[in-house]
C-alpha positions in Angstrom: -37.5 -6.3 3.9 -37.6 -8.9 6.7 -37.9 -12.2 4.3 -36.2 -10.5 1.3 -33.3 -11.7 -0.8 -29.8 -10.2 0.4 -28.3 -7.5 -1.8 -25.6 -9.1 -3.7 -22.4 -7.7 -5.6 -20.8 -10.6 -6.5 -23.4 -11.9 -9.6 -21.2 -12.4 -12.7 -18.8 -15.6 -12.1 -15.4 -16.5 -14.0 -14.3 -19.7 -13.5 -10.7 -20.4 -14.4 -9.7 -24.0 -13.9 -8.2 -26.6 -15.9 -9.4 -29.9 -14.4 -12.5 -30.8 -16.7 -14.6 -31.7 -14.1 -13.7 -29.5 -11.7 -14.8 -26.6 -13.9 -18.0 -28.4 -14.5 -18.8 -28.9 -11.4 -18.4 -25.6 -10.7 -20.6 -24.3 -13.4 -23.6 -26.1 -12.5 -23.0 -25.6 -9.0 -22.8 -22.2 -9.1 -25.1 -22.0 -12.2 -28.2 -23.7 -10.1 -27.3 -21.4 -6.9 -28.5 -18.3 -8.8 -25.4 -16.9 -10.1 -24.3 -15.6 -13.9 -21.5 -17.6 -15.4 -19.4 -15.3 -17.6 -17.3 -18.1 -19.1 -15.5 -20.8 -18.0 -11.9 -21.2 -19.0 -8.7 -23.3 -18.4 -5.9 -20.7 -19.4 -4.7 -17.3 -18.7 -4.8 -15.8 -22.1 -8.7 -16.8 -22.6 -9.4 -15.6 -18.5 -7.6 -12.4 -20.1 -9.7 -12.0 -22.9 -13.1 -12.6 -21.2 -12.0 -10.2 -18.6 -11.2 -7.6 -21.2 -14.5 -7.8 -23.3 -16.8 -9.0 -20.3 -18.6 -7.6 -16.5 -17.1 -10.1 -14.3 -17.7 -9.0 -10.3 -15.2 -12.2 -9.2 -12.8 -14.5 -10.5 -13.2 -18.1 -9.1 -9.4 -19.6 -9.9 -7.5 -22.5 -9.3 -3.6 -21.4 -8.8 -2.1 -24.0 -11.2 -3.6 -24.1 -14.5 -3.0 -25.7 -18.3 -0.1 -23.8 -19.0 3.0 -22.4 -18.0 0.9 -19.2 -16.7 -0.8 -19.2 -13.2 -3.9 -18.0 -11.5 -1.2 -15.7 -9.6 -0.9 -13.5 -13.3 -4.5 -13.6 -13.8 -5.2 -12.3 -10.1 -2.5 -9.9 -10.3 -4.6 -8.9 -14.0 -7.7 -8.9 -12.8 -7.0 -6.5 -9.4 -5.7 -3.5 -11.5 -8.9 -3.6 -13.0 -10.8 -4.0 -9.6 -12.2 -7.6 -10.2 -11.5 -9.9 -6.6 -10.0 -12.8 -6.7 -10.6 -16.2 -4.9 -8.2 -18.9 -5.2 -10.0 -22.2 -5.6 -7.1 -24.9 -5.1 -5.2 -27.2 -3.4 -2.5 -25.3 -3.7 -1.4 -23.0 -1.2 0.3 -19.6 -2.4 1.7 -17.9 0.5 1.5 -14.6 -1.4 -2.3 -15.0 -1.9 -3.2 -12.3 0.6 -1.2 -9.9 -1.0 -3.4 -10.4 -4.5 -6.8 -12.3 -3.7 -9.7 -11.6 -1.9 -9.6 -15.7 0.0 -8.4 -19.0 -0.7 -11.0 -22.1 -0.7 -8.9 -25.5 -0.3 -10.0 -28.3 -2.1 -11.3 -31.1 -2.2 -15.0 -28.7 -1.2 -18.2 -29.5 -1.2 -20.8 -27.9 -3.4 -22.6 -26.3 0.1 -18.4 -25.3 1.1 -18.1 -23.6 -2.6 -21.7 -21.4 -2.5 -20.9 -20.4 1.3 -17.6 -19.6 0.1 -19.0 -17.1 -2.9 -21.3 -16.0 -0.2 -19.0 -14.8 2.5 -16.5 -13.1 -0.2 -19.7 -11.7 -1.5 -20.8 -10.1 2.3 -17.0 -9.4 2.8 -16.6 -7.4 -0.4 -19.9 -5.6 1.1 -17.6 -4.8 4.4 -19.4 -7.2 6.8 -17.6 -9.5 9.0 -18.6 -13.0 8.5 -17.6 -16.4 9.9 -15.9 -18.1 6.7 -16.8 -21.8 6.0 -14.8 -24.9 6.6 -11.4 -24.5 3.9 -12.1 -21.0 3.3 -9.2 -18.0 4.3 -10.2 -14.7 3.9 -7.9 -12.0 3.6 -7.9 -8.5 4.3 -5.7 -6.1 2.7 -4.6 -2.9 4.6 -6.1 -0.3 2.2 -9.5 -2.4 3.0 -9.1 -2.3 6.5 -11.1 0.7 8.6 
């Protein structure tokens, strides 16, 4: 199909983030860009539980959130049961590679947050792609060819 839509693996979003606005943002942004928002949460324990009883195809998470847990447990959680990970924060966690599919610095735009979803979307898919502006992608060795 020359004009046709892309195929897509990343569909169902959960957004784990603890600034109110933020996480609203978020959900509309990504909402009105086509994809399905699974929940949107601002602790570990509730990320837990949607995970557990939900399809989720990637967690959007910010690496600090409300309590004493991280986004570091829930991406460690959510890769033993094959769900990526992309940090969303202005934060940097040197470790993130080890445990997260990329890291999108913030402050980011709503165009810097849908490329973002995009290129972990095509990367997932095994393409190379050109990240956006704030965006890391990483590459684990069992991913690698």
């Amino acid at each position: 199909m020359l004009f046709g839509r892309r195929k897509q693996v990343v569909k169902r979003i959960l957004i784990v983030e603890d600034e109110p606005l933020t996480a609203f943002d978020n959900e509309n942004m990504l909402g009105d860009a086509g994809y399905e928002i699974v929940a949107t949460v601002d602790d570990l324990d509730e990320a837990l539980d949607v995970l557990g009883r939900e399809e989720v195809h990637l967690v959007l998470s910010d690496v600090r959130l409300r309590s004493d847990k991280t986004g570091i447990d829930l991406a460690h959680a959510a890769r033993k049961k094959g769900v990526p990970t992309l940090f969303a924060t202005g934060h940097a966690y040197p470790g993130a590679s080890e445990i997260a599919v990329g890291c999108l610095m913030k402050p980011y735009s709503e165009r810097q947050l849908c490329k973002a979803i995009e290129c972990v979307d095509r990367h997932l898919q095994g393409h190379k792609v050109k990240p956006p502006k704030g965006l890391q992608l990483f590459i684990r060795e069992d991913e690698q060819k």
